[in-house]
C-alpha positions as CSV (number, residue, x, y, z in Angstrom):
1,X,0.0,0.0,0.0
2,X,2.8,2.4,0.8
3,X,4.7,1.5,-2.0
4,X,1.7,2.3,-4.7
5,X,0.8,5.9,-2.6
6,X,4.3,6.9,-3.1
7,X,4.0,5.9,-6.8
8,X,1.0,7.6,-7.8
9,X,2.3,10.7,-5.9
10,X,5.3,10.4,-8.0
11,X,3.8,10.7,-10.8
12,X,1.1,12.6,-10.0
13,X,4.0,15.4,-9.5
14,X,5.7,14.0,-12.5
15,X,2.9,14.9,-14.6
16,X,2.4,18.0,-13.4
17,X,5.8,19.5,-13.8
18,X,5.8,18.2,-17.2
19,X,2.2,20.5,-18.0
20,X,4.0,23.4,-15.9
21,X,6.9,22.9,-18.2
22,X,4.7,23.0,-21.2
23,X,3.1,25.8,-20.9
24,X,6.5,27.6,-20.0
25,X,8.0,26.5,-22.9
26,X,4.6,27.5,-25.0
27,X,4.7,31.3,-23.3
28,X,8.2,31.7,-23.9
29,X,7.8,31.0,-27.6
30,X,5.0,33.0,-28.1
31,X,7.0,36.0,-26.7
32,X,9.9,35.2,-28.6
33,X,8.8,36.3,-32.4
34,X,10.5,38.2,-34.4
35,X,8.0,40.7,-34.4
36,X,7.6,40.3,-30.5
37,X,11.4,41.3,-30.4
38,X,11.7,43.7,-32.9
39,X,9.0,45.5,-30.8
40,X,10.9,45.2,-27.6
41,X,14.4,46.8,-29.6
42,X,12.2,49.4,-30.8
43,X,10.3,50.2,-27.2
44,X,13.9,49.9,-25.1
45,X,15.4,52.3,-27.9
46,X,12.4,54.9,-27.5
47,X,12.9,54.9,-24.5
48,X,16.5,55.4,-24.4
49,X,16.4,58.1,-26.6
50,X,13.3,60.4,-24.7
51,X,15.7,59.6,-21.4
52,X,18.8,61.2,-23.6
53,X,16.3,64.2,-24.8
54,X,14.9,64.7,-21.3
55,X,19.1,65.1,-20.1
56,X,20.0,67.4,-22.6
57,X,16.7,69.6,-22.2
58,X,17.5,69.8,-18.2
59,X,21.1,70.5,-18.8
60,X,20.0,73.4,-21.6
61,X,17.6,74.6,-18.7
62,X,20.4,74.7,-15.9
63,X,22.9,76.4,-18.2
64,X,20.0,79.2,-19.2
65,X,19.5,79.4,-15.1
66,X,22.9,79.7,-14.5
67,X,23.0,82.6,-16.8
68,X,20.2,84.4,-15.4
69,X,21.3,84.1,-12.0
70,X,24.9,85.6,-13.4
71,X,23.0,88.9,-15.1
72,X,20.8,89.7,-12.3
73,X,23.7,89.9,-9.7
74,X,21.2,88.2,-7.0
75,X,23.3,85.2,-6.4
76,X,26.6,85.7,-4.4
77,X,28.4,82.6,-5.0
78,X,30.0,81.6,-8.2
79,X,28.3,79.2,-10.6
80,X,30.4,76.6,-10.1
81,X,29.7,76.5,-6.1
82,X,26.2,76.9,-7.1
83,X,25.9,73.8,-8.5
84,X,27.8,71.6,-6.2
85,X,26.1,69.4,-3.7
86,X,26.2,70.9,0.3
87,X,28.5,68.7,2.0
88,X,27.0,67.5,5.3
89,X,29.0,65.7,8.2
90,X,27.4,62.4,9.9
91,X,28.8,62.0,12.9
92,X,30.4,58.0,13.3
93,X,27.3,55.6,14.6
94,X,27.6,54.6,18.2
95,X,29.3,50.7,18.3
96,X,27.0,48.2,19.5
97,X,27.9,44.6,20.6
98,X,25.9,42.9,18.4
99,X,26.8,42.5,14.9
């Protein structure tokens, strides 16, 4: 009796990693067309390029800033401490025993 439960649940699971495998294998191939890829190249390169459009656009809209504030005499500072990050210090963490 033990020796037949242990066999149907063998392959009971047997059989159903060979469906799960199947319709793996089936999903993966229906994503892998050629038109299926060539839409994926041509989504990732959009995308790349409106990321390298968006850059330059910010960068153009700094350096017009950065002008401005030069012309109107507000701004003290130079333009190149302007755009540098404030430098902050963290004190060290207290040491705890634990690790």
């Amino acid at each position: 009796m033990r020796r037949l439960f242990w066999f149907l649940s063998g392959a009971a699971a047997g059989a159903s990693i060979v469906v799960w495998v199947k319709r793996t294998i089936t999903s993966v191939s229906e994503k892998m067309t050629p038109a299926n890829i060539a839409d994926l190249i041509s989504s990732a390169v959009r995308r790349m390029v409106m990321g390298f459009s968006d850059a330059v656009s910010l960068l153009i809209d700094r350096y017009r800033n950065r002008n401005s504030l030069d012309t109107s005499g507000m701004s003290a500072e130079s333009p190149d401490e302007a755009l540098q990050p404030v430098r902050r210090h963290n004190p060290p963490r207290q040491r705890t025993s634990h690790r």
